[in-house]
C-alpha positions, 0 to 999 in steps of 0.5 A: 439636188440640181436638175442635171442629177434630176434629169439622170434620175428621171430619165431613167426611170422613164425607160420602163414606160414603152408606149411613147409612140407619137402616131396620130399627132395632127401635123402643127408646126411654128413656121411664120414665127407663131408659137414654138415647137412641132410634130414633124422630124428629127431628133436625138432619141426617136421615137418611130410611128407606125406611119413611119414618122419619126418623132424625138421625145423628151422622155421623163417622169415628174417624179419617182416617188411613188406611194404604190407598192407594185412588186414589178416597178422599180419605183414602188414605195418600198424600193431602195433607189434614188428619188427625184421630184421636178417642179411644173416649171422645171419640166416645161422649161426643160422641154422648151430648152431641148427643143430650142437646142433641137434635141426633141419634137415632144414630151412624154410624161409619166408620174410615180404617184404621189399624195394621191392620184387627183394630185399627182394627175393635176401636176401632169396637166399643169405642165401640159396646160403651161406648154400649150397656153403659155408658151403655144407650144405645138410640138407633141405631148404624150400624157400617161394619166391615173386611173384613179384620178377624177374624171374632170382631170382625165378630161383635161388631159386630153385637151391639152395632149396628143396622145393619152395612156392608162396602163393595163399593166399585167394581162391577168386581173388576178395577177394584177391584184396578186402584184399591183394590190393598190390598183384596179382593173375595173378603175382602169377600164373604167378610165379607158372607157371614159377617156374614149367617149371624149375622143368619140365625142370630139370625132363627132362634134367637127367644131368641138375643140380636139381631145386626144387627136392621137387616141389612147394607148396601153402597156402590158408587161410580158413574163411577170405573171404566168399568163401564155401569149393567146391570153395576152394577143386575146387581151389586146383584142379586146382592148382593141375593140372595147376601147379603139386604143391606137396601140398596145404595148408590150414590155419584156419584165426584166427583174428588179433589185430586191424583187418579191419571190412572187416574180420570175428570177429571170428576165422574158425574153425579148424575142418573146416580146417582138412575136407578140408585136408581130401577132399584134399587127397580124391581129390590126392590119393583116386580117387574122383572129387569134383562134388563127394565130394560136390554132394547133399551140400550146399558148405561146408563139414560137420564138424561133419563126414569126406568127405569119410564117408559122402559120403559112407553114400549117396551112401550105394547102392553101399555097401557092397563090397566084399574085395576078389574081388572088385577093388583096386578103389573100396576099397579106397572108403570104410570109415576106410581104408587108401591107405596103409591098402588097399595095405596090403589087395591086397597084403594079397588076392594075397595069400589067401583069406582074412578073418576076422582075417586077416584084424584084422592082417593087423590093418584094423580098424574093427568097422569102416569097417565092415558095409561096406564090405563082408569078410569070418568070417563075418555075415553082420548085418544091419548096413548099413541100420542103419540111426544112422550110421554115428552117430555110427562110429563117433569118442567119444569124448575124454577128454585130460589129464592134465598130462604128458603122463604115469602119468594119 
């Protein structure tokens, strides 16, 4: 098989994997001529940080075959698809390749298992370690490791790159032990907690050489068991806490050819997925538990408004707040305003009293924000009093153009 047919093999097994994010990449580049590649720009397929960076990644698996038989995976052992292995040298020369025709900034690379996981773990090192010490390639790499492989190859990942991943996989250990019998939620723990005293460690010891400078990260798969959303935000918080992870991911399952009837006939809904991202950033950035989030509901978020929004509409007493003196807490807590545009508002009010105008200055979005707040230049209305609200400040749905962008 030639590794043009390998590429489209890989490639598009790769797609299920969504944690390839590239935040908290320490900035290398090879200007002066030392070494090649970087973490900076950008590319072809991108893949966006939470900092707002965008970094393009050559995502792929190093093989398909996989002697695991996890009813959810399109790659499980006894799935009727097309296989593909690369060799160590066939990935590192198809990443130099791409970035040397400016295509990516990094390599994301994941693995079905094959042998076992201490084989499949040393082949994903050794394409990390051949980049870095052979080539003095200093652009971005994302390793998903094994949680069963040895520790001493878990450690050696980190060395090499940026950013590691253990996949939780489903948010209930009954489901994962129902679907996934090979693997173990203790096993993956385990691994987490390990991969974390290494990052700790290096954190501590300034002069230690670097381990995973953009921490861990996790995926869970949304819809395949019947676990609610409060269980899944309530999984992630504890992932959050337990092992500092930079970033829980979260992928809609969407059925595969010749699924177990163990699993859905029908795909998740991929608006279920953005909520769950919504409340995620709720949870990390905007000061709010679960017990908030979820208060009042049967589990799950409502697909038709965001968490923050559903929650202000619960909790109007505490509306409208005055933007000139309320808290920062507070105005994180108001729909329509993000954790930058509530910098820019503090920042603004530090000077002068902050006005209608200014927050149509500071790209404030004012339809949204309005009837949650008081600000001079403003009569307040009795929108929020308005049991039509939240259907006001719903998005309108848009229909796509079939036309390139500056045809329509």
């Amino acid at each position: 098989m030639d590794i043009k047919r390998k590429l489209e093999i890989l490639a598009d097994a790769a797609k299920y994997d969504a944690s390839c994010a590239s935040s908290g990449a320490p900035k290398r580049d090879s200007v002066g001529g030392k070494g090649m590649g970087s973490t900076e720009g950008m590319g072809i397929c991108h893949s966006y940080a939470p900092d707002g960076r965008c970094v393009s990644l050559l995502k792929v698996l190093l093989t398909n075959f996989c002697i695991y038989d996890c009813l959810y995976c399109v790659n499980r052992v006894s799935s009727n698809i097309a296989r593909a292995r690369f060799s160590i040298d066939e990935v590192v020369k198809l990443t130099l390749d791409f970035y040397s025709r400016n295509y990516i900034e990094g390599l994301f690379l994941s693995s079905g298992i094959i042998r076992d996981a201490d084989y499949t773990m040393e082949q994903l090192v050794g394409v990390a370690r051949t980049l870095r010490d052979e080539h003095d390639f200093r652009g971005y790499i994302h390793l998903k490791t094994i949680p069963d492989a040895n520790a001493d190859l878990l450690a050696q990942a980190g060395r090499y790159a940026d950013r590691v991943s253990v996949n939780v996989e489903l948010p209930m250990e009954e489901s994962l032990s129902v679907l996934a019998p090979e693997k173990s939620a203790l096993t993956i723990r385990q691994s987490m907690a390990n991969l974390r005293t290494h990052i700790d460690e290096a954190k501590a010891e300034k002069r230690a050489p670097k381990f995973a400078p953009g921490g861990q990260s996790t995926q869970v798969i949304v819809g395949a068991d019947a676990s609610t959303d409060q269980s899944i935000i309530e999984k992630s918080a504890t992932l959050y806490s337990s092992y500092r992870l930079r970033r829980v991911y979260y992928s809609a399952f969407s059925p595969i050819p010749d699924s177990s009837k163990k699993l859905p006939v029908r795909a998740a809904p991929l608006m279920r997925e953005h909520r769950l991202y919504q409340a995620d950033w709720l949870l990390r950035f905007y000061g709010f538990d679960t017990n908030e989030i979820f208060a009042q509901s049967d589990g799950m978020l409502d697909l038709d408004v965001d968490p923050k929004l559903a929650w202000a509409l619960k909790h109007r007493e505490q509306f409208p707040i005055d933007v000139n003196k309320c808290s920062r807490e507070q105005l994180l807590r108001v729909p329509g305003l993000g954790t930058k545009a509530v910098a820019r508002i503090i920042e603004a009010r530090a000077v002068q009293k902050v006005r209608l105008e200014d927050l149509q200055r500071l790209r404030v979005p004012i339809k949204r924000v309005l009837p949650f707040i008081k600000v001079p230049g403003h009569l307040n209305s009795k929108a929020l009093d308005s049991q039509q609200l939240g259907q006001m400040l719903r998005p309108e749905p848009a229909q796509l153009s079939l036309l390139p962008a500056g045809n329509a």
